[in-house]
C-alpha positions as CSV (number, residue, x, y, z in Angstrom):
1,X,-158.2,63.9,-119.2
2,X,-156.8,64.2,-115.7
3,X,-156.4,67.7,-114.2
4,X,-152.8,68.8,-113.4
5,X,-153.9,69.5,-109.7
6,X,-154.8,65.9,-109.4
7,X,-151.4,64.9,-110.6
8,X,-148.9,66.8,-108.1
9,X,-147.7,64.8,-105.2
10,X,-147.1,66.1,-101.8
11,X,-144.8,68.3,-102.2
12,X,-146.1,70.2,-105.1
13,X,-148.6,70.4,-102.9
14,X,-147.0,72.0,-100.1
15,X,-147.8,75.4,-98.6
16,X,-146.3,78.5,-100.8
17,X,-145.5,81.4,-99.2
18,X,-146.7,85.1,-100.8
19,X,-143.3,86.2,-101.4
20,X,-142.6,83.3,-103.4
21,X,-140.1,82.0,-101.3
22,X,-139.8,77.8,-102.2
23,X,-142.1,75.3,-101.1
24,X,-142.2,74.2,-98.1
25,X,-143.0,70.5,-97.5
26,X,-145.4,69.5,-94.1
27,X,-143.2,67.8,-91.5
28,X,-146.7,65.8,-90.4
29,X,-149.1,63.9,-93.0
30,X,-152.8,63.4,-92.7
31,X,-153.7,59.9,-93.9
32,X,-155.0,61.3,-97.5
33,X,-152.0,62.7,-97.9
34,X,-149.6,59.2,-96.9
35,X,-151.6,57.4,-99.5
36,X,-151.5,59.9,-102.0
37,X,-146.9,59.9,-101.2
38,X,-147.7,56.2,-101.5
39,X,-149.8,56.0,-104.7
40,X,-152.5,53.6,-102.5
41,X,-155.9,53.6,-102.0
42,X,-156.8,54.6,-98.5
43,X,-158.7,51.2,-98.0
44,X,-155.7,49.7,-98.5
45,X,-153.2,51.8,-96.1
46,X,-156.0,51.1,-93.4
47,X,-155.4,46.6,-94.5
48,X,-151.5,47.0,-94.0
49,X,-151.6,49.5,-91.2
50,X,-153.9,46.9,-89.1
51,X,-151.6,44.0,-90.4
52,X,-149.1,45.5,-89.3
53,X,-147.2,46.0,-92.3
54,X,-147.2,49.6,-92.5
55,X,-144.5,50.2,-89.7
56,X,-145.1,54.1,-88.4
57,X,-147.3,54.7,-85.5
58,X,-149.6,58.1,-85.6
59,X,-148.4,60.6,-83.9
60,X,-151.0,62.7,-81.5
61,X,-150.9,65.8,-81.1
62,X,-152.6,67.5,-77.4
63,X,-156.1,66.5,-78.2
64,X,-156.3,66.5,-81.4
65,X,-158.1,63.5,-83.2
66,X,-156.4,63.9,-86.5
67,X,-153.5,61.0,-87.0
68,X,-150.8,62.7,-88.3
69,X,-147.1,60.4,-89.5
70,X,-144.0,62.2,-90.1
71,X,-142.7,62.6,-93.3
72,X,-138.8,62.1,-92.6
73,X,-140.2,58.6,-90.8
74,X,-142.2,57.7,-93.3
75,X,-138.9,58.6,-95.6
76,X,-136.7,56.5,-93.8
77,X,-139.2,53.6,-93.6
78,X,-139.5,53.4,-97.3
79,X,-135.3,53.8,-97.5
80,X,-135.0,50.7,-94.9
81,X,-137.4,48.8,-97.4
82,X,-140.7,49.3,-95.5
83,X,-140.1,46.4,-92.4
84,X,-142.6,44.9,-90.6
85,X,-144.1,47.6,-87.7
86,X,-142.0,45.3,-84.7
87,X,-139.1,45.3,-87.1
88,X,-139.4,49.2,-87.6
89,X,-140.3,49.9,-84.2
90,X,-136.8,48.3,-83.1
91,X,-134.5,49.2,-85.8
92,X,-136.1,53.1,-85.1
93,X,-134.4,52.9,-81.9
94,X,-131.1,52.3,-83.1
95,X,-131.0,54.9,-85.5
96,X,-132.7,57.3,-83.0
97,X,-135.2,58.7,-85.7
């Protein structure tokens, strides 16, 4: 039987304050964490994201080597039907995301 903490998505997962205020989402997703929002393996984030298909680029923060995506991209890429990265890169523009 599955554990309940293995069944929570992101943002049951999210940071909870001590004074139980709500849960508050990450505006930046590790790659564990994109795949787990997507329900996909992370092999097969790492097949579309080098074909291309997966349209965010990482964002980099200072130094840091972690790739991070934003969430409300990543949201908006799914609500546009998740276009080729050229596609997304272009149509990003127009919506100013």
């Amino acid at each position: 039987m599955v554990s309940n903490d293995k069944q929570q998505s992101i943002t049951e997962n999210a940071v909870k304050t001590k004074t139980s205020e709500p849960l508050i989402s990450p505006a930046l997703l590790t790659i564990p964490q994109v795949c787990s929002y997507l329900n996909i393996a992370r092999a097969t984030f790492y097949k579309i994201n080098a074909t291309g298909a997966f349209g965010l680029l990482p964002i980099k923060l200072g130094t840091c080597k972690k790739v991070l995506y934003s969430r409300s991209e990543l949201e908006a890429f799914l609500r546009a039907g998740c276009p080729h990265r050229k596609f997304w890169q272009a149509q990003k523009k127009e919506i100013q995301l």
